[in-house]
Biopython code that builds the backbone (N, CA, C, O; Angstrom):
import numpy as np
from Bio.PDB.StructureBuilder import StructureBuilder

atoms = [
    (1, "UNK", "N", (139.273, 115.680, 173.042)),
    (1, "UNK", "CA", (139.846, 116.951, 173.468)),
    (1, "UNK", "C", (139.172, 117.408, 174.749)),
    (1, "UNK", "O", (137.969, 117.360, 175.005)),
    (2, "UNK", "N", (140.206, 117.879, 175.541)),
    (2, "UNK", "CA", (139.462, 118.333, 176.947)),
    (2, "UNK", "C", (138.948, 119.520, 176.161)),
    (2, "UNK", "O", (139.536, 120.163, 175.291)),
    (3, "UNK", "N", (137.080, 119.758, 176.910)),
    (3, "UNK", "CA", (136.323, 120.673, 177.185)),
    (3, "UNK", "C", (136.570, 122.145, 178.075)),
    (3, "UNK", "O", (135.801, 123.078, 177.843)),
    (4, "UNK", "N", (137.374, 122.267, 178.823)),
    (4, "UNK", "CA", (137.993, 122.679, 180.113)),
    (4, "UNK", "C", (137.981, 124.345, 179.350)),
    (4, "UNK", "O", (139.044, 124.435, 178.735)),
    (5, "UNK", "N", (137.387, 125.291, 179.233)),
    (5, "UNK", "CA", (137.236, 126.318, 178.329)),
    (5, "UNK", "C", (137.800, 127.151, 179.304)),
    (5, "UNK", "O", (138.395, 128.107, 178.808)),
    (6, "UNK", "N", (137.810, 127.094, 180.761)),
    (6, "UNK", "CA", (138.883, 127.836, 181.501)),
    (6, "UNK", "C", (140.286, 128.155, 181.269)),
    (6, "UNK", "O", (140.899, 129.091, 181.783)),
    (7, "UNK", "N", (140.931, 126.925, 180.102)),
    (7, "UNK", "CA", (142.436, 127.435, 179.683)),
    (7, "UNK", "C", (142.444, 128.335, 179.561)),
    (7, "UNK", "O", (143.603, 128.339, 179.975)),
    (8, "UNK", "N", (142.140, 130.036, 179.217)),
    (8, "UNK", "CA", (142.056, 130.725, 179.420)),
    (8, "UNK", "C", (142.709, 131.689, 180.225)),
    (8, "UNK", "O", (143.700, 132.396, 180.040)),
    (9, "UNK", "N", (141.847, 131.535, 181.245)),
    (9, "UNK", "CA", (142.360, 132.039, 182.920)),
    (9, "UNK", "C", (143.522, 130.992, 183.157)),
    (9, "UNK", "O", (144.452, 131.553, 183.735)),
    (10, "UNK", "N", (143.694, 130.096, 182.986)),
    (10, "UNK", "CA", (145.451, 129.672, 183.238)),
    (10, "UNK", "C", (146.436, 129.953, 182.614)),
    (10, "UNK", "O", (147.559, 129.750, 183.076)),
    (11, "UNK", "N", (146.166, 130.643, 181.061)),
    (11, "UNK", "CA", (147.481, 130.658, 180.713)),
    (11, "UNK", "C", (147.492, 129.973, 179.275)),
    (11, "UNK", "O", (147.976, 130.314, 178.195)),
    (12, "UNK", "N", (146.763, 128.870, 179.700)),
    (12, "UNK", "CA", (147.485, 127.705, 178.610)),
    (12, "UNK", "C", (146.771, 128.019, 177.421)),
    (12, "UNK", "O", (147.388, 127.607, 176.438)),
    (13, "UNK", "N", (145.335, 128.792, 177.036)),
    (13, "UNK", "CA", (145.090, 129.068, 175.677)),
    (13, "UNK", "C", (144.724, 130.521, 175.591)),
    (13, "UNK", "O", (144.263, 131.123, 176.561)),
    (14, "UNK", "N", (144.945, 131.114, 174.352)),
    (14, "UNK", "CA", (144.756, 132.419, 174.181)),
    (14, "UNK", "C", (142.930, 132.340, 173.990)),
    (14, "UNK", "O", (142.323, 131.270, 174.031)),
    (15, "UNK", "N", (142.188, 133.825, 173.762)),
    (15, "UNK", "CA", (141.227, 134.342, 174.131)),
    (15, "UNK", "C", (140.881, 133.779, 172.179)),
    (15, "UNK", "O", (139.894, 133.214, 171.709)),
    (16, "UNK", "N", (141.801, 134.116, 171.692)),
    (16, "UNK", "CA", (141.560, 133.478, 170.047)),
    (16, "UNK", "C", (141.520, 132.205, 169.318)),
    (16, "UNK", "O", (141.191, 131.862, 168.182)),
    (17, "UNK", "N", (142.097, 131.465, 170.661)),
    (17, "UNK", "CA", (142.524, 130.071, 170.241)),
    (17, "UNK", "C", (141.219, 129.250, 170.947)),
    (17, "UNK", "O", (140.921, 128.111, 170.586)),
    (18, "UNK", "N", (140.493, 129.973, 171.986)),
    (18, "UNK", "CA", (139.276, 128.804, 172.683)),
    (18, "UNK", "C", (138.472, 129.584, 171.674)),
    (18, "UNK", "O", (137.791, 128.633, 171.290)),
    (19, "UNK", "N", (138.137, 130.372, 171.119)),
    (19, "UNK", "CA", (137.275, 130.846, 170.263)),
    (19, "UNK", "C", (137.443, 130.278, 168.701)),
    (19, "UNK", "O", (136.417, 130.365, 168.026)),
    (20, "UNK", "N", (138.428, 129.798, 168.153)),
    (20, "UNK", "CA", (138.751, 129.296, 167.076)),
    (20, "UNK", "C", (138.252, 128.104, 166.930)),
    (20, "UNK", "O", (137.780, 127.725, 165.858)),
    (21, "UNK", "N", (138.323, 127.008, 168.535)),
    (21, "UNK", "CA", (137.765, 125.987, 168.794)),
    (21, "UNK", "C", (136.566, 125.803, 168.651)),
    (21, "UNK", "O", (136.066, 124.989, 167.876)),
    (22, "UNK", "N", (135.644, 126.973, 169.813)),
    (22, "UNK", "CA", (134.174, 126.926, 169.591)),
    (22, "UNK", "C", (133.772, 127.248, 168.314)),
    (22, "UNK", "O", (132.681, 126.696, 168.176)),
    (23, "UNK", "N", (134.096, 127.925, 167.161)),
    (23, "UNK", "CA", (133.816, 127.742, 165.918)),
    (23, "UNK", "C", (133.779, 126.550, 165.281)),
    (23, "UNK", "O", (132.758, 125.977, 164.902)),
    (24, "UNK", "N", (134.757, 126.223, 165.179)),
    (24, "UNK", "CA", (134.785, 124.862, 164.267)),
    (24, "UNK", "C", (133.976, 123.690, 165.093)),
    (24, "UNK", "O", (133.115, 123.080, 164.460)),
    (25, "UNK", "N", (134.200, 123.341, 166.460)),
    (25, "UNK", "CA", (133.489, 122.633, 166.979)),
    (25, "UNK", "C", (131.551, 122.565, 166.569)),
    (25, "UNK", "O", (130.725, 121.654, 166.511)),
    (26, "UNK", "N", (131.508, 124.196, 166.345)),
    (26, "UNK", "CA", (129.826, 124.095, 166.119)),
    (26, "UNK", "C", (130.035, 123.832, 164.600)),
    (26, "UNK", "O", (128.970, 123.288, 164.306)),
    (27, "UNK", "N", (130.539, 123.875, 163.821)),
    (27, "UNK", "CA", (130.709, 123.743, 161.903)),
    (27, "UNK", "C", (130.631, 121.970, 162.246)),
    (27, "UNK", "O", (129.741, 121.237, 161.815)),
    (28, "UNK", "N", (131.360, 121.690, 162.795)),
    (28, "UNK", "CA", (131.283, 119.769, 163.075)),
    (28, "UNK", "C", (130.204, 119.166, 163.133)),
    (28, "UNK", "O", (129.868, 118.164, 162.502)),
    (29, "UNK", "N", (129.184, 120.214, 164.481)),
    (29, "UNK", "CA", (127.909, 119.619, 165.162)),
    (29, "UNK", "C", (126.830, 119.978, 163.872)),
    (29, "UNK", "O", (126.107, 119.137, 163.337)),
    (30, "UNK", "N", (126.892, 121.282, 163.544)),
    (30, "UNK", "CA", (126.424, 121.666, 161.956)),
    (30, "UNK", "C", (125.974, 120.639, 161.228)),
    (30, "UNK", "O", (124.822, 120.276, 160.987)),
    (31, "UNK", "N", (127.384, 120.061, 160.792)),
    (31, "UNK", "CA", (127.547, 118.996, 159.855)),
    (31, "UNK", "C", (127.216, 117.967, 160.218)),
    (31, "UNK", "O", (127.100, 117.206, 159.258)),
    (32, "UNK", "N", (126.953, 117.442, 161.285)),
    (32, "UNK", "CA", (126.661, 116.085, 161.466)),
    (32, "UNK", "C", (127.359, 115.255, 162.440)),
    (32, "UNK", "O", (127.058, 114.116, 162.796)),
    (33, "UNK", "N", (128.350, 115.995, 162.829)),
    (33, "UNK", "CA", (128.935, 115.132, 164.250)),
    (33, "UNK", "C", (128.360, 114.623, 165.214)),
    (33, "UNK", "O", (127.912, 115.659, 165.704)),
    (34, "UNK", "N", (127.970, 113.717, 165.971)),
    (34, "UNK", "CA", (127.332, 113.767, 167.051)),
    (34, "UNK", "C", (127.827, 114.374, 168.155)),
    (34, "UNK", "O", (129.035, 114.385, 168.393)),
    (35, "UNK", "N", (126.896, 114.955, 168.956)),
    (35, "UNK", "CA", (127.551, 115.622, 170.852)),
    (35, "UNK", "C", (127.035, 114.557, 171.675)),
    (35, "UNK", "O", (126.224, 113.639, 171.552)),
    (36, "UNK", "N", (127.788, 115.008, 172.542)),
    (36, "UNK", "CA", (127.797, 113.378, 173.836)),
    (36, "UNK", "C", (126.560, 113.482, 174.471)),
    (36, "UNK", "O", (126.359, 112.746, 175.438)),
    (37, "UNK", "N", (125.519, 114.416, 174.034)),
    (37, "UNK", "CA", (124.053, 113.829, 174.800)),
    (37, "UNK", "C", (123.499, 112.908, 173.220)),
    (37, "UNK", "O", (122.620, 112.047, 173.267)),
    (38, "UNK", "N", (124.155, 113.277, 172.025)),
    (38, "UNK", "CA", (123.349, 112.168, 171.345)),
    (38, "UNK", "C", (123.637, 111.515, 171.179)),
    (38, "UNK", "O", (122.923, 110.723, 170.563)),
    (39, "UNK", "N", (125.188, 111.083, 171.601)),
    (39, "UNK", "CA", (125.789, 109.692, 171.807)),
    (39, "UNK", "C", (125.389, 108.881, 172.540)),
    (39, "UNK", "O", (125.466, 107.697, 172.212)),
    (40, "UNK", "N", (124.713, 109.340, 174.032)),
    (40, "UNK", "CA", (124.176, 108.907, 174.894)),
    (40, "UNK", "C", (122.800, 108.762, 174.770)),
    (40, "UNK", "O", (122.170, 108.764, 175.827)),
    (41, "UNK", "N", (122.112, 108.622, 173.609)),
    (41, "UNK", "CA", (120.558, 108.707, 173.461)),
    (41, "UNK", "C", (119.621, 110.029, 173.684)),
    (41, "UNK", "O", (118.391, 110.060, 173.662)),
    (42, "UNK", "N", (120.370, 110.927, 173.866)),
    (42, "UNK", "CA", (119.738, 112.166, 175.347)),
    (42, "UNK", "C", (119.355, 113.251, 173.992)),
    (42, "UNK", "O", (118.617, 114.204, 174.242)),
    (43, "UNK", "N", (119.809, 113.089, 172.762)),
    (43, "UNK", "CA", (119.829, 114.130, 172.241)),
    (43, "UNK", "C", (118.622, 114.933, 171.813)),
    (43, "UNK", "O", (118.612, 116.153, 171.649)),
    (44, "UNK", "N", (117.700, 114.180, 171.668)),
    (44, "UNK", "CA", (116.365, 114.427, 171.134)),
    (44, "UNK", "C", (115.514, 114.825, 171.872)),
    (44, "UNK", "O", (114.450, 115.236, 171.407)),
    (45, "UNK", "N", (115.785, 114.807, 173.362)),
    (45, "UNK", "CA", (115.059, 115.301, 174.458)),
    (45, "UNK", "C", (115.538, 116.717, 174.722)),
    (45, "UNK", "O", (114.875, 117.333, 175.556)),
    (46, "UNK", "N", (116.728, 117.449, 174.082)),
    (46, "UNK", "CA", (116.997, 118.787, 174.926)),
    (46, "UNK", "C", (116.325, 119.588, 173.857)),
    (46, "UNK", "O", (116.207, 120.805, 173.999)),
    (47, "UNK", "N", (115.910, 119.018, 172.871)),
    (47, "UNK", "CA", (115.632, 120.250, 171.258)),
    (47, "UNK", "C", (113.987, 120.279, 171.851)),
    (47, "UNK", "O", (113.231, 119.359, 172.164)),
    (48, "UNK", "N", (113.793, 121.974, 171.850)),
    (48, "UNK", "CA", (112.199, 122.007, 171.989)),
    (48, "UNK", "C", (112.026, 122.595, 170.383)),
    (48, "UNK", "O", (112.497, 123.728, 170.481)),
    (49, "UNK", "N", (111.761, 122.485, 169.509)),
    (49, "UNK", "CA", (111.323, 122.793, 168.354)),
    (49, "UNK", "C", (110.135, 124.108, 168.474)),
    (49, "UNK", "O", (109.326, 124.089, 169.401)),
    (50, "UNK", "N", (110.128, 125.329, 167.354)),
    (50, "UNK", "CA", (109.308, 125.739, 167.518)),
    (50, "UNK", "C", (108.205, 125.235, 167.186)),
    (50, "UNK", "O", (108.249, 124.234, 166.470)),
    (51, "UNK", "N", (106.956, 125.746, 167.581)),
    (51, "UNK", "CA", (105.520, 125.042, 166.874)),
    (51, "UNK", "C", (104.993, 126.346, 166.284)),
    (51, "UNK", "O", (104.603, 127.373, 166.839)),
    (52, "UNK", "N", (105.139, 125.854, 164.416)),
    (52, "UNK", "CA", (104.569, 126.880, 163.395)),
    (52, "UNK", "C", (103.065, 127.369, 163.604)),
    (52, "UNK", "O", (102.232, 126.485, 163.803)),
    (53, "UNK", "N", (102.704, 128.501, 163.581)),
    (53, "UNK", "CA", (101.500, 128.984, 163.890)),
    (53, "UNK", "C", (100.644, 128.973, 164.866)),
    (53, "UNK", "O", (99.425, 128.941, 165.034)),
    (54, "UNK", "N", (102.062, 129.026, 165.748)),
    (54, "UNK", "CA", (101.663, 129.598, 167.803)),
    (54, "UNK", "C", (100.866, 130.669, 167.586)),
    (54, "UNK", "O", (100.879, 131.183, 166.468)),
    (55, "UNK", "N", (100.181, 131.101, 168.432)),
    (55, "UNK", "CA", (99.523, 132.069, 169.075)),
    (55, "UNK", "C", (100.057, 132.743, 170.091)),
    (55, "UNK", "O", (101.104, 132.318, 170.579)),
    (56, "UNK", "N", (99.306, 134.184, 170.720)),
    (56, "UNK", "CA", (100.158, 134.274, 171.874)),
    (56, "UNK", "C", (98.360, 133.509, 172.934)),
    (56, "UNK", "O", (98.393, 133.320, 174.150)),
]
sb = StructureBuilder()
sb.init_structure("model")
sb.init_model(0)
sb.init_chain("A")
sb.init_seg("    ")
for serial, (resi, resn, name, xyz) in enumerate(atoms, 1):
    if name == "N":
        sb.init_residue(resn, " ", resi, " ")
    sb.init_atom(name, np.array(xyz, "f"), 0.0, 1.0, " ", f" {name:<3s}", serial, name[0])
structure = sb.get_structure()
């Protein structure tokens, strides 16, 4: 599926319908789908995890 979240401003999707998308799209990634940086190996490099019992 094109990404292109501008349908929008053209016309071609309503303000409810790219929002209906980004829901379910994150329920997918949720669940276990992969996204195209972890398809590409990349995925494990963008997550900074917190570190339990930081300081300031």
């Amino acid at each position: 599926m094109d990404v292109n979240r501008g349908t929008i401003l053209d016309g071609d999707e309503s303000l409810q319908e790219v929002g209906q998308w980004i829901f379910y799209r994150m329920l997918r990634v949720a669940s276990g789908e992969k996204t195209k940086s972890d398809q590409s190996d990349f995925g494990a490099a963008e997550s900074a995890p917190w570190v339990l019992g930081a300081t300031m």
